[in-house]
N, C-alpha and C positions, 0 to 999 in steps of 0.2 A: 544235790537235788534241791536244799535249800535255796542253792542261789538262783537255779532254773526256773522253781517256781516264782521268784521273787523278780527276777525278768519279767515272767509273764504276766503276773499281779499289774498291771498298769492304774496309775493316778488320774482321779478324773480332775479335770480343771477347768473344763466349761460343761456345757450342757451335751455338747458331740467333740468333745475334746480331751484326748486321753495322753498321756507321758509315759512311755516305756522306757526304764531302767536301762543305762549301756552297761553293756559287761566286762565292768574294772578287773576281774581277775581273767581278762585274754591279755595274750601278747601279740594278737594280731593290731594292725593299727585299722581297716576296713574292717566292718561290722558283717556278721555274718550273715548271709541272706535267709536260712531257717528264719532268725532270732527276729527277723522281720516280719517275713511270714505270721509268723505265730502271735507275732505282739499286734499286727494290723486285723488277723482274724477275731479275737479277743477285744478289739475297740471295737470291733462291727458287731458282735454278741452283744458290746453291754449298750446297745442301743434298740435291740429286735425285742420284739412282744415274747414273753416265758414260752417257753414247750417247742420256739422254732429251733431247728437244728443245721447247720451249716452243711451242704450238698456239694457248691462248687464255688471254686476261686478261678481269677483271670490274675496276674499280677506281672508290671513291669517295674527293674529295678532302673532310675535313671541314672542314678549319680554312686559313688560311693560313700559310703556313710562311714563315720570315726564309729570306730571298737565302742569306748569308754565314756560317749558322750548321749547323754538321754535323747530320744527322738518325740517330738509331736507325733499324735492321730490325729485328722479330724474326719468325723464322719457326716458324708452326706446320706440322709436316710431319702432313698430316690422313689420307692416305691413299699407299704403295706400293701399286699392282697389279702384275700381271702384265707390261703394258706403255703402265702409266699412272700419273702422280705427281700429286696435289694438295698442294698447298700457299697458307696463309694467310699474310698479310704485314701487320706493323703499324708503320706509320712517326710517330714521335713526335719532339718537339723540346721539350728538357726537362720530359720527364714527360707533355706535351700530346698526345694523337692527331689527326694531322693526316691522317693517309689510310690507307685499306683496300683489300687486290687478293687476289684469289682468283686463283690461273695454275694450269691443268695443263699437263702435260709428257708425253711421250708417245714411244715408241721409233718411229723412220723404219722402214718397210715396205713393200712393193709391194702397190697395188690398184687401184681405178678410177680414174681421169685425166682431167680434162675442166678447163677452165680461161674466162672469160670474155676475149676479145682487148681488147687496150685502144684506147680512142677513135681513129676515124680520124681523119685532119684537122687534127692538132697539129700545130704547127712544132713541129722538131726545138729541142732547149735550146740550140743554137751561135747561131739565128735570133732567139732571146726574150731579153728586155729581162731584169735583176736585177732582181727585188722590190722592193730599194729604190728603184730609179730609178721606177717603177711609183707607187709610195707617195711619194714626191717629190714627183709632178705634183698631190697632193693634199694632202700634209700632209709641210712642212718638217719638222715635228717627232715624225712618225711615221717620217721616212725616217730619219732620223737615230740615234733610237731602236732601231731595225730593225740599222744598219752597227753600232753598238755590240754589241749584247747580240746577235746572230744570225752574226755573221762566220765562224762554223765550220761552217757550213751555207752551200753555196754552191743561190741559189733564184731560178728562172728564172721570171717570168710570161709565161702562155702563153694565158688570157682567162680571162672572166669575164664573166656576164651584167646586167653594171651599165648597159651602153650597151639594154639591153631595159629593163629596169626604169626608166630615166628615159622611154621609152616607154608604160609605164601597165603592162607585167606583170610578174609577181610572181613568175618563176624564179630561183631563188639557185643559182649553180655556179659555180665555180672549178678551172683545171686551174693546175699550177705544177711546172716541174721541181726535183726537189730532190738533194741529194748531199752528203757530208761534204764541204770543202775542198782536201783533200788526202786520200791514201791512208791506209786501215786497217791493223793486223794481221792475217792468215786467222784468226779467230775466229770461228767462226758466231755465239757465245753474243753479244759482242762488236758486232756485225752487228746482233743483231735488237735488241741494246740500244739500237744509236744509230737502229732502225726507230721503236722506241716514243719515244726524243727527240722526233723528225722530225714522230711524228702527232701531232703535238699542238701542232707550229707556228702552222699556220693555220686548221684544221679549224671552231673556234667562228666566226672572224672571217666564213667562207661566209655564216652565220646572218644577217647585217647588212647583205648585197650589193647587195639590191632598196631597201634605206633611206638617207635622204642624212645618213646619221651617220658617224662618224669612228670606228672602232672602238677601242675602248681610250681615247678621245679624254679629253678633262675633262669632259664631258658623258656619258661612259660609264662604268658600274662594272661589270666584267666578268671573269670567274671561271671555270675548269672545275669542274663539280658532279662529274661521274661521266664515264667513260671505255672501253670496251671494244675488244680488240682480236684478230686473228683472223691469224696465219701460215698460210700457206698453202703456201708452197714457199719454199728458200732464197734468200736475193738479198744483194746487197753492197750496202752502204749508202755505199760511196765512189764507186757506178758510179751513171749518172744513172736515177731511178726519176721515172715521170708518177705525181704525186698530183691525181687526179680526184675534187670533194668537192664533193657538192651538199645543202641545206636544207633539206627537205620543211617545216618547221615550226618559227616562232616566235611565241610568245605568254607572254605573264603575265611576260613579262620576263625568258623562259625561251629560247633557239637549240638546234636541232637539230640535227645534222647526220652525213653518215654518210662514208664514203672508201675508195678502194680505190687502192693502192699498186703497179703495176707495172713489172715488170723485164723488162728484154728483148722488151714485148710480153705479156708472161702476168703473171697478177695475184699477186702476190706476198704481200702481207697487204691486208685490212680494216681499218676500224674505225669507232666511231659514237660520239658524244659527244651531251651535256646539258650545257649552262654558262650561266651568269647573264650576259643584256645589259640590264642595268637603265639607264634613263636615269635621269640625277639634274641638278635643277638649278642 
């Protein structure tokens, strides 16, 4: 958890110019799309006026970014309102543009309240198997993968409509508890940084459910394109949140997918993603 928060801790070095940590202890050589997320929303924070709280992201990923190797921010602050902040973010790795997020920010306020409940019929995460044990029973070499490079996220599976798809239909969904390891700081900023981590764990993998492929596998070349995400009410990310992700749509080599992240029973952020599941021979 030290080193997660020390990821997200970024150095400022101009005036809208922040450096995010790469993460030496992966054996991945691309940089994980979360780790981006997270470090571009956080250089758009330390530029907004106190009490704004971050609402919605757009974000595309251009290039692939090195694991191990720190990334530039820089932020364009495009608009102050009244009780609304824009901000553009452009994250490079020596001189290269690797990804783009547009976030507004927005002061907390009282208004109408209405919330979707989350899915009946989940075992609780005390009752659900670890992810990796899950990914075990399929691929030695995905579980493994998985206890390496995800250990700071503790992630529970709770089902998935795999056992219907080898049946002949075609519904892609995924529920999974997920939570930091251990306890955060009270940070809110902090909080929804390690939310935007989080959505981006599994959300593409959905896309792949109904098919008897491996995701990520050697036989898969697989990438987040583009990324959006939607806060909706505050939530701790060290407490256990149901992430419920289903597919509507894969083609051209292209997953869909969309999610919603709940806390205590009320839905806490969204989000929807576009990423490359190219088979390759």
């Amino acid at each position: 958890m030290d080193e997660l928060i020390g990821i997200l801790d970024l150095d400022r070095t101009g005036e809208n110019v922040f450096v995010g940590q790469g993460d030496t202890g992966s054996a991945r050589q691309r940089v994980f799309g979360g780790q981006v997320l997270a470090q571009a929303l956080t250089a758009g924070y330390r530029t907004v006026p106190e009490g704004r709280v971050a609402h919605s992201l757009g974000a595309y990923f251009l290039r692939a970014g090195a694991a191990a190797t720190p990334i530039t921010y820089t932020v364009e602050s495009t608009r102050d309102g009244g009780s609304f902040s824009t901000r553009r973010v452009v994250a490079d790795q020596g001189g290269r543009v690797i990804f783009t997020m547009v976030c507004s920010y927005h002061v907390r306020e009282a208004g109408l309240d209405h919330s979707d409940t989350a899915p009946a019929g989940v075992r609780p995460p005390q009752e659900c198997p670890p992810l990796s044990e899950v990914l075990g029973a399929r691929s030695r070499r995905a579980a493994d993968a998985w206890r390496q490079e995800w250990g700071v996220l503790e992630t529970r599976f709770a089902s998935d409509t795999s056992t219907l798809s080898a049946a002949g239909a075609s519904d892609a969904a995924m529920k999974v508890w997920v939570r930091t390891e251990s306890g955060l700081p009270d940070d809110p900023q902090l909080h929804q940084a390690c939310l935007a981590y989080a959505s981006d764990l599994t959300l593409l993998a959905v896309s792949t459910v109904p098919h008897p492929v491996e995701f990520a596998g050697p036989n898969m070349q697989v990438a987040s394109i583009n990324h959006s995400m939607w806060f909706h009410r505050p939530a701790r990310a060290d407490e256990w949140l149901l992430y419920d992700q289903v597919s509507p749509s894969a083609s051209s080599g292209l997953g869909f997918s969309f999610g919603r992240l709940f806390s205590a029973g009320r839905l806490a952020a969204s989000c929807a993603q576009e990423g490359l599941i190219r088979l390759v021979d």
